[in-house]
Steps between C-alpha positions, in 0.01 A plus 500: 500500500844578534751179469737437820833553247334843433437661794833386649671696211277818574652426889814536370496822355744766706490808347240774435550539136393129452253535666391793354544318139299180619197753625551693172397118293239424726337816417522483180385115479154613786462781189480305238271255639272753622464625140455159378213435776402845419431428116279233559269720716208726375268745668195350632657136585410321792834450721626376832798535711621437838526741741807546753226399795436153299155530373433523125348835340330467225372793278501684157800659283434847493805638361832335363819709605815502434644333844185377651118448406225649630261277665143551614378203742151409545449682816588825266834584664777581262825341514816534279699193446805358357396314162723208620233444792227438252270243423229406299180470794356212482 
């Protein structure tokens, strides 16, 4: 979670090309732990996430991308998935 001192900073940012930096880092940080969530992954391992409508999906890694991992869920429907989303199912 974000700290209060932090987002009031980010509040005070006025011009685009700040902004456009600040975006630029957060990128680069979601990136690099996607790869680092990604590593730890394999084809075939049991998985869960949340889903934007609040339940959990579980299902099976089917393929590991570059961006996103390829999920197939119990009920056999294929999703793709950012590797940051990931967890081991329980």
């Amino acid at each position: 979670m974000l700290s209060k001192e932090l987002l009031a900073e980010i509040g005070k940012i006025d011009n685009r090309d700040d902004i456009v930096e600040a975006w630029d880092i957060l990128k680069r940080r979601h990136n690099q732990l996607n790869l680092k969530v990604a590593r730890q992954l394999h084809i075939g391992q049991k998985v869960e996430f949340d889903s934007k409508h609040g339940y959990v999906v579980v299902g099976k890694v089917t393929k590991i991308n570059a961006k996103t991992v390829s999920v197939k869920t119990t009920e056999g429907l294929p999703w793709r998935v950012s590797a940051s989303l990931l967890r081991p199912a329980k």
